[in-house]
C-alpha positions in Angstrom: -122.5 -95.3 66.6 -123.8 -98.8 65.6 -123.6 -101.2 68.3 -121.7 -104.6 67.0 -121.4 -106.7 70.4 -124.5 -106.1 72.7 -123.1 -108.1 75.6 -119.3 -108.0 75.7 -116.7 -107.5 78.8 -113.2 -104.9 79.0 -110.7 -105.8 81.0 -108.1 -104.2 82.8 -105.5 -106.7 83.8 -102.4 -105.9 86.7 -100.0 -108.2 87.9 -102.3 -108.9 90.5 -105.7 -107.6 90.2 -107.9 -107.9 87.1 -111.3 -105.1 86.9 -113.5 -106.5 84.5 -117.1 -104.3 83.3 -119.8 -106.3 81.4 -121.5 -103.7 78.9 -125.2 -104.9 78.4 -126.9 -103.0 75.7 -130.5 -103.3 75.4 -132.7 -102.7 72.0 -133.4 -99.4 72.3 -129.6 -98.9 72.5 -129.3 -98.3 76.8 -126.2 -99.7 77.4 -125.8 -101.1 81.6 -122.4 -101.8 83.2 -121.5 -104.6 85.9 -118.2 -104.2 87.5 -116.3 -106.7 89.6 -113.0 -107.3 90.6 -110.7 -110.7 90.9 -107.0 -111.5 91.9 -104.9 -112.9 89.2 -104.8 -116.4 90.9 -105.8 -119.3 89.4 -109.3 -120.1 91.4 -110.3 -116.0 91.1 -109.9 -116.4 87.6 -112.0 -119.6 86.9 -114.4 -117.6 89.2 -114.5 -114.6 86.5 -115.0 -116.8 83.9 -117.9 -118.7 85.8 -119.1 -114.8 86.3 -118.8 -113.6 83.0 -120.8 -117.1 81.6 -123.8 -117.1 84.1 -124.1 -113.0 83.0 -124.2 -114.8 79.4 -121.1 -112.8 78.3 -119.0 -114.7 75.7 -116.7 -111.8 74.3 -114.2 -110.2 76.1 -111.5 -107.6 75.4 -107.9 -106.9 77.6 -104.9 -105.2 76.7 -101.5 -106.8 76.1 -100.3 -105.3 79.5 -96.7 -106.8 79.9 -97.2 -110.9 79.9 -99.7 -110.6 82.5 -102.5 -111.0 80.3 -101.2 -114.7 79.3 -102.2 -116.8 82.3 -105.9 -115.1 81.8 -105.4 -116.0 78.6 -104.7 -119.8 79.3 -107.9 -120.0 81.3 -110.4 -118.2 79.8 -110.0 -118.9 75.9 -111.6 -122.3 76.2 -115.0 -121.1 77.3 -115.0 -117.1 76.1 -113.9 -115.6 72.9 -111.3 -113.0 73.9 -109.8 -110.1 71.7 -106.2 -109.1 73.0 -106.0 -105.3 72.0 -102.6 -103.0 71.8 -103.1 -100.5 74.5 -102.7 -98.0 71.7 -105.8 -98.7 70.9 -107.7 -98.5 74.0 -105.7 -95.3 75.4 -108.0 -93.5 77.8 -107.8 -89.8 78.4 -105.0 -88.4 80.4 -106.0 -87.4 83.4 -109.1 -89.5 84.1 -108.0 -92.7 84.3 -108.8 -95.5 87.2 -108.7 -98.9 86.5 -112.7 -99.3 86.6 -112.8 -96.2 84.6 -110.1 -98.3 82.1 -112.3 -101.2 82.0 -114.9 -99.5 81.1 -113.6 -97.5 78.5 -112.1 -100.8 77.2 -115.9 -101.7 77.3 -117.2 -99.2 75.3 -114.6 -98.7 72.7 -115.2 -102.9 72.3 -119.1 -103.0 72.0 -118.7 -100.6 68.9 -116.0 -102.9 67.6 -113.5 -100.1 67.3 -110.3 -102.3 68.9 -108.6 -104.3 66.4 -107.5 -107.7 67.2 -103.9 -108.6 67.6 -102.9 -111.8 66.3 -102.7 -115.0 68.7 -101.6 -118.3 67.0 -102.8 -121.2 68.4 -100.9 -123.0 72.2 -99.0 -125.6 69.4 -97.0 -122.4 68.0 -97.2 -120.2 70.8 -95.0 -123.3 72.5 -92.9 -123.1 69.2 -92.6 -119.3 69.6 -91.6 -119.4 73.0 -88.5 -122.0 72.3 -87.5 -119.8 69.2 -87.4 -116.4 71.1 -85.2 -117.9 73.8 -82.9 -119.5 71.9 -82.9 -116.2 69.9 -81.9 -114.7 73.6 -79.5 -117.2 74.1 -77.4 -116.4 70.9 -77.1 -112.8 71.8 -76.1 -113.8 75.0 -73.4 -115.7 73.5 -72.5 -112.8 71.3 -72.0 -110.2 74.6 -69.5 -113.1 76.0 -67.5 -113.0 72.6 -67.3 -109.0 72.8 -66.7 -109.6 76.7 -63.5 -112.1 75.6 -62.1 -110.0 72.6 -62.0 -107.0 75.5 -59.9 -109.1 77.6 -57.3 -110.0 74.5 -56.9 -105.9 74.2 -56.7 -105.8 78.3 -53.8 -108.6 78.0 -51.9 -107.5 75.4 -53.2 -110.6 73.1 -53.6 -109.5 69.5 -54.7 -112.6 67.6 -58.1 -111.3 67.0 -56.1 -108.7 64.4 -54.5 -111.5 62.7 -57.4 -114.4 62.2 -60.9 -114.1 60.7 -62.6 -116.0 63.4 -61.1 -115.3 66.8 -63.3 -118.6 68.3 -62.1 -120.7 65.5 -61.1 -123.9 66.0 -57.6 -122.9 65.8 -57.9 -119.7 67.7 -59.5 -121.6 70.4 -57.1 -123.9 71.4 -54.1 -121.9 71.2 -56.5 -119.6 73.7 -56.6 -123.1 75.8 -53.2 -123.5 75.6 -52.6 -119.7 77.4 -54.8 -119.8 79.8 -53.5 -123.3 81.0 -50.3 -123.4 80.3 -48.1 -120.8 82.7 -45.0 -121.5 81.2 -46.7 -120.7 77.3 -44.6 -120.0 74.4 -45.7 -119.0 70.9 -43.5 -121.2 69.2 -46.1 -123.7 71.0 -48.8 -122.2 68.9 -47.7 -123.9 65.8 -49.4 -127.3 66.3 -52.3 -125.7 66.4 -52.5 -123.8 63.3 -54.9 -125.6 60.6 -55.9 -124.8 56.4 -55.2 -121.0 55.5 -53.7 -120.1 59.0 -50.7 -122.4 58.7 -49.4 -119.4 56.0 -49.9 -117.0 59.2 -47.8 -118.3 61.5 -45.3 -115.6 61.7 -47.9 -113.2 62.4 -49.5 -115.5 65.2 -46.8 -115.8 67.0 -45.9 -112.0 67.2 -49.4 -112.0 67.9 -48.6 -113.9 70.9 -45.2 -112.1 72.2 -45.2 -110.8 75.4 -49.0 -110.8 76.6 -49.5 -109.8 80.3 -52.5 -111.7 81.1 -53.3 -110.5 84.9 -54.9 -112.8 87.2 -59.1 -111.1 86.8 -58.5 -111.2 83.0 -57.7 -114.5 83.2 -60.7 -115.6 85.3 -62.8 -113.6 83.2 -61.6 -115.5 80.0 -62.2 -118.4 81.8 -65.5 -118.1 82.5 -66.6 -116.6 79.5 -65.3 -119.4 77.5 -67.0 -122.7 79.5 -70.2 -119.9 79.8 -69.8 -119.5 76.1 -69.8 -124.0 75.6 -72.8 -123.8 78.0 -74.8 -121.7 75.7 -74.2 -123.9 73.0 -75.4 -127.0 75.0 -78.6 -125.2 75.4 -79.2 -123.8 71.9 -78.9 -127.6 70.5 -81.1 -128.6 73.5 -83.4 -126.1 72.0 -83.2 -127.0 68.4 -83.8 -130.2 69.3 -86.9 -129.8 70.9 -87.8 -127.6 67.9 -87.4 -129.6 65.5 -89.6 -132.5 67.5 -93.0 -129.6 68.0 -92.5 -128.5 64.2 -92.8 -132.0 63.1 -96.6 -131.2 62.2 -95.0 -129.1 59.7 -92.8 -131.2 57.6 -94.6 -130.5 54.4 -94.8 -126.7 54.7 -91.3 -126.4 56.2 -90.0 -128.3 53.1 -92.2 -126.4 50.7 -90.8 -122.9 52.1 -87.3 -124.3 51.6 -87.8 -124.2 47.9 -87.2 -120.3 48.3 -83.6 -119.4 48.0 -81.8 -118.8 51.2 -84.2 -119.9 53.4 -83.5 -123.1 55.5 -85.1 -125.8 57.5 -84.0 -123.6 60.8 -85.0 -120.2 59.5 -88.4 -121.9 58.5 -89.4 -123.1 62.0 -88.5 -119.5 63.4 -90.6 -118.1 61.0 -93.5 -120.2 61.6 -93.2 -119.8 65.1 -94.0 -116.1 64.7 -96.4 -115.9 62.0 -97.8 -119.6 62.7 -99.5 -121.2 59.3 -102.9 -120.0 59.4 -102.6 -117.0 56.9 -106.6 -116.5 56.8 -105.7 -114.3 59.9 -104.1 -111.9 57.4 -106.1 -109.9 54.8 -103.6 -109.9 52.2 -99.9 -109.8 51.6 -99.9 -106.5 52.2 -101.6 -106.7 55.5 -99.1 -109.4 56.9 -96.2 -107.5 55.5 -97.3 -104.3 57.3 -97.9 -106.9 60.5 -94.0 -108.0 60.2 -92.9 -104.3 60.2 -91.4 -104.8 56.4 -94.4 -102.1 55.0 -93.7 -98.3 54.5 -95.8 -96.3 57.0 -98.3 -93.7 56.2 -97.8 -89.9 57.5 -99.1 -87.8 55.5 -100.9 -84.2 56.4 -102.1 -81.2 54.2 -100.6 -82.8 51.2 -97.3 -83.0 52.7 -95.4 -86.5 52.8 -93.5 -86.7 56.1 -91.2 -90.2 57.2 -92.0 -93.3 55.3 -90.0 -95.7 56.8 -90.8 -99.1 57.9 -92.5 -99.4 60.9 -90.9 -100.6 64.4 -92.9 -103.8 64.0 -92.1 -107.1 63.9 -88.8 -107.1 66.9 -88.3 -111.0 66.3 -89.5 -111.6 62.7 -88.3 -108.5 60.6 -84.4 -109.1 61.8 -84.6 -113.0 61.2 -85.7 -112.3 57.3 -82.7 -109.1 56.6 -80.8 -112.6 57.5 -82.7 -114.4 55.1 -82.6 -112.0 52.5 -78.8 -111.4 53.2 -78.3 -115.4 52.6 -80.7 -115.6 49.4 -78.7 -113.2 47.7 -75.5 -115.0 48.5 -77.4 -118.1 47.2 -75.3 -119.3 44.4 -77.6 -122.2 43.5 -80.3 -119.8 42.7 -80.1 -116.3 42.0 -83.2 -115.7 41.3 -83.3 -112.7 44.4 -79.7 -112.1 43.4 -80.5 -110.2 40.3 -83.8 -108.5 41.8 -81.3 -107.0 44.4 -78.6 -105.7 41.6 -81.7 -103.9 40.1 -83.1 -102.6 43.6 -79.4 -101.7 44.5 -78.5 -99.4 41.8 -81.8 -96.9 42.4 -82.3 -97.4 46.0 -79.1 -98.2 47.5 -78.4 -101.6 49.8 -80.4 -100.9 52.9 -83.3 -100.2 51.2 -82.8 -102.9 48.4 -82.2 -105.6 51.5 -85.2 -104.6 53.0 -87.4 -105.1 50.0 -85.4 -108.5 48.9 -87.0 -109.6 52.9 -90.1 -108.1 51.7 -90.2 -110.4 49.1 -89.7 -113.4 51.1 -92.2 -113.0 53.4 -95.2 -112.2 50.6 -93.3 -115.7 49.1 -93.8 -117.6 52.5 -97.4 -116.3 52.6 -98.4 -117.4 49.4 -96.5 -121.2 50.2 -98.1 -121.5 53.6 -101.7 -120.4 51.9 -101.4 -122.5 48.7 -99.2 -125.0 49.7 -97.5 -124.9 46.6 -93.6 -124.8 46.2 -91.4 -121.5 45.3 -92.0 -120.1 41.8 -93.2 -116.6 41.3 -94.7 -115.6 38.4 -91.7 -113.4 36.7 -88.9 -116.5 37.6 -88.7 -117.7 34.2 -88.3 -114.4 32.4 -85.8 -113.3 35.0 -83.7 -116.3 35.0 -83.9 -116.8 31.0 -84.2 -113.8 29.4 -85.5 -113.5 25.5 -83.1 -111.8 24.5 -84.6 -109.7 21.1 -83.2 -110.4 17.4 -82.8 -107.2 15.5 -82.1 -107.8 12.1 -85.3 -110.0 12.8 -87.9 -106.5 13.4 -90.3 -105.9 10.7 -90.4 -102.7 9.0 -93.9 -101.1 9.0 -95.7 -100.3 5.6 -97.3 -97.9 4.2 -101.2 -98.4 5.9 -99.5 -99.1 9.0 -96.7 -95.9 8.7 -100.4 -93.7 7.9 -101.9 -95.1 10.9 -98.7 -94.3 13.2 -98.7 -90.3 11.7 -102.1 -90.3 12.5 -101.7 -91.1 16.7 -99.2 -88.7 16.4 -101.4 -85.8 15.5 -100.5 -85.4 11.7 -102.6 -84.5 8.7 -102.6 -87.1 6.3 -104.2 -84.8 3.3 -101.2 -83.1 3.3 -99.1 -85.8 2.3 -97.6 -86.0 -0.9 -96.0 -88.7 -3.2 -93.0 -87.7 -4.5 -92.1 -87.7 -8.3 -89.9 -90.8 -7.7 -92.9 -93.2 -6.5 -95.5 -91.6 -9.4 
C-alpha cells in the first residue's frame, strides 16, 4: 500500500496517560517506530509536543476517546497538524490489543491515510458550540421538572393540567402560587387569576381545584421544582446572551439564513455552532447532509437492499432542524416548504416527509453559508406561481407533423390512404 505520510505519530489517549508511536518510513518503504509515554498534565504534554517536533513529526492522529482528547487538542494544534479519528475507524483486533500496540496500529492505519478526518471547527465556534449544547441541556432539564410537577398535581388530587392548554401558563402559574401559599385556599379565589380564553373555563377550573389533598413532600417537591424551574430560565437567557455577543462575527450570514422560512435568528446560531461556516470542509451537500445524520444509509449485500434509514448521526444538529422544518411548514408568510411537504406527505407519509423538509434546510443553509447569497432555490418561483396551462389555447398538429408522430410510434406510412372525401 502506497505510503501518504512518511513521518506521522498515533495516539492513544486515557484520562491520564497518553502512548504515542512515531512511524518513520524510509525510501525504500522500511517503516521504524519510536514509542514514548506522557501523563495528561499540562507540562507532559508540551513535552510530547517538543518530542514529536525535535523527531521532525508534524502530523498526528488520536481517537475521539470520551473528551479527553480536547486538552491535547488545545495544546498541540498550534504547532502539529492533528487528525481526530472515530475509533470506528481505527478498531484494532480483538484480542490483541495494548495501548502501545493501539498506538501503533493507529500509526500504521494513519501513514497510509486510511483514517478519515472528523470535523473540528475552529476555538471561536467550538466556544459557540459549547454554550449551545448546554443551554440545549438546560431546557431538557427544565422539561424533567415540568413532568416532575404535572406528577405531583396527579399525586395531590389537582387536575388543572386536564383543563388548560399550558399548565405553566401565566394563569395556571399563579393560581399554582396561590395553593401552595395560601393554607386556607379556595377555588372561588382562582377567579382573579383567570386571563383571555380561560375566563370561559372557570367552571371547569374550579372543579378542577375541589378538594386537592396536597401532602406535606408534594408540596415541597412543587416547591422546588418551580423556583428550580425560574432558575433554569435565568441561566438559559444568561446563555443566549452570551450567544448572541460570540455570534456577532456572524451577523451577515445569520441574517442571510433567516431568509429561509422557519428558521430564526436563535435556531441560526445553534446551527452554526455545530456545522461552523466553513463549508469547504464538506465535499458537497450530500456529504454534509450524510454528516448531520439527515442521509439514507447504505446496506446493501448480494443484491439485497436491507434498512435504509437515516443514520444515528448528528445527536445535536439533526433534532434542532425536525424543529425547523416543523416551524417552516407552519410558516404562514411563506409556504414555500409548506407545499413541498403536502406533496412529500401524500407518498411518504409525515415522518418521512418531515425528515426530508429538514433535509432541505440544511442543503439550503449550505449553499447560503458557501455563497452568501439569501434564500431562493431554483424551483421557488414555479412553486409559488404556477403557469397554470390554457387549453382551448393548444395547437392541433398537421398533417407533416401527425406523419412524423405515426412514424416514432412504429407505423408504416405507405400504407396510409386518403379517403375519397379529401381526393
Amino acid at each position: 500500500m502506497k505510503i501518504v505520510h512518511p513521518i506521522c505519530c498515533g495516539m492513544d489517549i486515557h484520562k491520564n496517560i497518553i502512548v504515542a508511536t512515531i512511524a518513520t518510513t524510509d525510501s525504500k518503504g522500511i517503516t521504524t517506530y519510536e514509542q514514548a509515554t506522557f501523563s495528561t498534565m499540562n507540562r507532559d504534554v508540551i513535552e510530547l509536543r517538543d518530542w514529536l517536533i525535535s523527531r521532525n513529526c508534524r502530523l498526528a492522529c488520536m481517537e475521539s476517546t470520551g473528551k479527553y482528547w480536547i486538552p491535547i487538542w488545545n495544546i498541540l494544534e498550534s504547532e502539529i497538524k492533528l487528525t481526530l479519528a472515530h475509533p470506528k475507524y481505527t478498531k484494532a483486533i480483538k484480542g490483541k490489543k495494548t495501548d502501545k500496540k493501539d498506538s501503533k496500529w493507529i500509526a500504521d492505519l494513519f501513514k497510509h491515510d486510511l483514517v478519515p478526518n472528523s470535523f473540528i471547527p475552529p476555538s471561536d465556534i467550538r466556544q459557540l458550540r459549547d454554550l449551545s449544547r448546554y443551554r440545549y441541556k438546560l431546557t431538557y432539564i427544565k422539561v424533567s421538572e415540568k413532568n416532575r410537577i404535572q406528577n405531583c398535581f396527579t399525586m395531590s388530587n389537582i387536575r388543572i393540567d386536564s383543563v388548560v392548554s399550558d399548565p405553566f401558563g401565566k394563569s395556571a402559574r399563579l393560581i399554582m402560587n396561590d395553593v401552595l401559599n395560601n393554607p386556607n385556599f379556595n377555588p372561588e379565589d382562582s377567579k382573579k387569576y383567570l386571563k383571555k380564553s380561560l375566563i370561559k373555563k372557570e367552571e371547569q377550573i374550579k372543579e378542577a381545584l375541589q378538594d386537592i389533598n396536597v401532602t406535606f413532600d408534594q408540596h415541597l417537591k412543587m416547591n422546588i421544582a418551580y423556583d428550580h424551574m425560574d432558575k433554569i430560565d435565568e441561566y438559559i437567557k444568561t446563555i443566549e446572551q452570551n450567544l448572541n455577543i460570540l455570534a456577532q462575527p456572524y451577523d451577515s450570514l445569520i441574517d442571510l439564513m433567516c431568509t429561509i422560512p422557519g428558521l430564526q435568528r436563535r435556531s441560526s446560531i445553534s446551527i452554526i455552532a455545530e456545522t461552523g461556516v466553513d463549508m469547504s470542509q464538506f465535499t458537497d451537500a450530500k456529504h454534509f447532509a450524510s454528516w448531520a445524520g439527515l442521509a439514507p444509509t447504505n446496506n446493501e449485500s448480494a443484491n439485497k437492499k436491507k434498512s435504509v434509514r437515516i443514520s444515528h448521526a448528528g445527536v445535536y444538529l439533526k433534532p434542532l432542524l425536525v424543529q425547523v422544518a416543523l416551524n417552516s411548514i407552519r410558516d404562514s408568510s411563506n409556504n414555500y416548504f409548506t407545499l413541498k411537504y403536502n406533496i412529500l406527505k401524500k407518498r411518504r407519509g409525515h415522518k418521512k416527509a418531515i425528515i426530508a423538509i429538514a433535509r432541505m434546510i440544511l442543503v439550503s443553509i449550505y449553499h447560503i453559508l458557501l455563497t452568501s447569497e439569501a434564500f431562493h432555490p431554483y424551483d421557488f418561483d414555479e412553486l409559488m406561481n404556477p403557469i397554470i396551462k390554457d387549453q382551448t389555447s393548444s395547437k392541433s398538429l398537421n398533417e407533416e407533423d401527425a406523419i412524423n408522430y405515426l412514424k416514432s410510434l412504429g407505423y408504416s406510412i405507405n400504407k396510409l390512404e386518403l379517403s375519397s372525401n379529401n381526393e
